[in-house]
Each structure stands twice: as structure tokens, then as C-alpha cells.
C-alpha positions in Angstrom: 17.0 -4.2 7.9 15.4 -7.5 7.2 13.4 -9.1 4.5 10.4 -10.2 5.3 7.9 -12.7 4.1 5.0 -11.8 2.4 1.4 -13.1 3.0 -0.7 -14.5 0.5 -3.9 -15.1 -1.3 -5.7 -17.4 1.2 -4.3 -15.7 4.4 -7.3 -14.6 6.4 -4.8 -11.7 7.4 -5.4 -9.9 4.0 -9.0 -9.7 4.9 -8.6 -7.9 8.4 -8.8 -4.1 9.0 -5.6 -3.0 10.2 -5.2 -1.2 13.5 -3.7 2.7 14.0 -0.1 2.9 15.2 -0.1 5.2 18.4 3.5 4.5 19.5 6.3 5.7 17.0 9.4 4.4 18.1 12.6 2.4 17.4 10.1 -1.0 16.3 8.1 1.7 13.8 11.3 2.6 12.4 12.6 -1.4 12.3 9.0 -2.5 10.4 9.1 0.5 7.5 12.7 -0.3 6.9 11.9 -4.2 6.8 9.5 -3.1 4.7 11.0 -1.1 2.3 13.9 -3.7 1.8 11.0 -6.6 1.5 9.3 -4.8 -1.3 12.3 -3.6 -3.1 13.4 -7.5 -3.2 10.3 -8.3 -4.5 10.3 -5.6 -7.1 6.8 -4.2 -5.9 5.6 -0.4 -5.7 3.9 -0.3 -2.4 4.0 -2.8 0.6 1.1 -2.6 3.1 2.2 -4.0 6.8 -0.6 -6.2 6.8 1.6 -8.3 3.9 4.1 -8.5 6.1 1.7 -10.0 8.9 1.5 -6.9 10.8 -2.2 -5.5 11.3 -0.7 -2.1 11.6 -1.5 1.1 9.9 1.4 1.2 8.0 2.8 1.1 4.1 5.3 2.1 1.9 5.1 3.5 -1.5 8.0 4.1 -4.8 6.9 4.5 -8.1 10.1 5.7 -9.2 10.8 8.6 -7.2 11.8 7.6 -3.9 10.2 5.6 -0.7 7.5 7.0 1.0 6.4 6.0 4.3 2.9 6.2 5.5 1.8 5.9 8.9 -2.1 6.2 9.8 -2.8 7.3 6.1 -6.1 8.7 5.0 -7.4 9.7 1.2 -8.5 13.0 1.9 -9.5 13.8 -2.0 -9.8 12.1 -5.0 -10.2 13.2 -8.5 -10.5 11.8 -12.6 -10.2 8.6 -13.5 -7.8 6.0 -14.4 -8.6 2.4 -15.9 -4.8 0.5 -15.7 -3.5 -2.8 -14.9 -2.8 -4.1 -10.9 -1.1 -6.7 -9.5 -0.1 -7.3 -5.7 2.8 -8.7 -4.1 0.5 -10.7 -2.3 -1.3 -12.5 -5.5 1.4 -13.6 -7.7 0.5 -14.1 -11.1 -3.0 -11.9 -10.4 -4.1 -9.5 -12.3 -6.6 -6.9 -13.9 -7.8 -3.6 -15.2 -8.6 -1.3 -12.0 -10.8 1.5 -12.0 -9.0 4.2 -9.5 -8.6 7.6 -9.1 -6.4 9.5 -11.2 -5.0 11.9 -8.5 -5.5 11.7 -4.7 -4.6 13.7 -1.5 -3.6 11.8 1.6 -2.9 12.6 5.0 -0.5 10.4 6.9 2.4 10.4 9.6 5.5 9.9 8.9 7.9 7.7 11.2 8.0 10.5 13.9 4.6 11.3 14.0 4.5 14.3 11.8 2.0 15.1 9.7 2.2 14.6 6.2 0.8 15.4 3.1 1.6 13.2 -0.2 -0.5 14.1 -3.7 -0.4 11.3 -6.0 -1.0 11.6 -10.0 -1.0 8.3 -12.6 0.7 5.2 -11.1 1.6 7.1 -7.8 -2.7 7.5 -6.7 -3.2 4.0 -7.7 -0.4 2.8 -5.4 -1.4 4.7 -2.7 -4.9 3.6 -3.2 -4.0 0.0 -3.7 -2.1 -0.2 -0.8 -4.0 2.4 1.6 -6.9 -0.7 0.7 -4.7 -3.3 2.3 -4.8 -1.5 5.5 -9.0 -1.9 5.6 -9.0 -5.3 4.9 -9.6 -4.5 0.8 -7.9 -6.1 -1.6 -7.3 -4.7 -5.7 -9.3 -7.3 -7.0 -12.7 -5.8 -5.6 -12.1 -3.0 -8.0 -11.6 -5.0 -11.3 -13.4 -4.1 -14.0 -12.0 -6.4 -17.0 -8.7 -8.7 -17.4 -5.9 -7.7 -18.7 -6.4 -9.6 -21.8 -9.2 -7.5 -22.7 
């Protein structure tokens, strides 16, 4: 495994819609696990492969209970309502009051190509949203609805 750097705020990279993963092999497995040690060192919940400079359909999620990799993923339902503070890995010192779902259903692949399904409730749906964003070019601070101040 391998840290990676992260892109930033500025980086038209954040801005591009990433592309599906259709080969799941040995470099797969070498960009989650980068990934997963990148965002760990960085103390984040979610990492989107795009941060990492790799416009691939790819992120990892922990909000406490364990890594979970997403390849291809797509919210599949959504449900309630949740108005908490966001930040991102890739805009230090950024951050605001989101308004996101407060459960969510997503379809995704894990690193063999299975399909998966991963509900989310709380601060799980709103990493999975946040970063699930990343991967179409979206970044948190299109959903802000006040600062954290407020």
C-alpha cells in the first residue's frame, strides 16, 4: 500500500465526471488499498478516486465501522432528511451545513466485480453521498445551505 496525494480546491480534476471501471484486477485492488491508507492518514471518512487523480468510478467509505469499497456505485433510494456539517479531504479548512439524505441504498461492485448492496443511515448516507458526488464531477459545497457558524 501507498499514500497518495490528494487533489485540491482549484484542480480542474475535481470538476470531471469520473469514468466506470470495467477491468477488476490486481491495479483495482492496488488503487482501493492506496486509497484506504491515503484516507486513513488524513483522518477522512470517505476518499473518492478522483482525489487521488484517478477519474475512475471508485471510493472508499468508514464512518466507524469498517472500510467499504465501492466500485461503479449508484444511489438507488433515498429517504428523510439530514441538515449536518461537511468538510472534504480535498478543501481543507472548508466547510458547511449540507442538506442530504438521511438514509440511502446504493448499488455498487466490490473489488471482484460482485454486486453489492450497502444502506447507509446518519453520517454513513451523507459519506456515501458526499463521495458518490465526487465521482460526477460534484463537489459538497453545491449542497450548502448555511455555515457552520450559523
Amino acid at each position: 500500500m501507498a499514500k497518495r496525494n490528494i487533489v485540491k480546491l482549484g484542480d480542474e480534476m475535481l470538476s470531471k465526471v469520473s469514468r466506470p471501471v470495467e477491468k477488476f484486477d490486481g491495479r483495482l485492488h492496488q488503487l482501493l488499498d492506496d486509497m484506504k491508507e491515503t484516507m486513513y492518514a488524513a483522518d477522512g471518512c470517505g476518499l473518492a478516486a478522483v482525489q487521488v487523480g484517478i477519474l475512475r468510478r471508485v471510493c472508499v467509505v468508514d464512518t466507524g465501522d469498517g472500510p467499504i469499497e465501492l466500485v461503479n456505485p449508484v444511489i438507488k433510494g433515498k429517504s428523510g432528511h439530514q441538515e449536518e456539517a461537511e468538510g472534504c479531504l480535498s478543501l481543507p479548512g472548508v466547510s458547511g451545513v449540507t442538506d442530504r439524505p438521511m438514509r440511502v441504498i446504493v448499488e455498487a461492485q466490490d473489488r471482484y466485480g460482485n454486486t453489492i448492496i450497502v444502506k447507509g443511515e446518519g453520517l454513513k448516507a451523507r459519506a456515501l453521498c458526499h463521495e458518490i458526488d465526487h465521482l460526477n464531477g460534484i463537489l459538497f459545497t453545491s449542497h450548502v445551505i448555511r455555515n457552520c457558524e450559523e
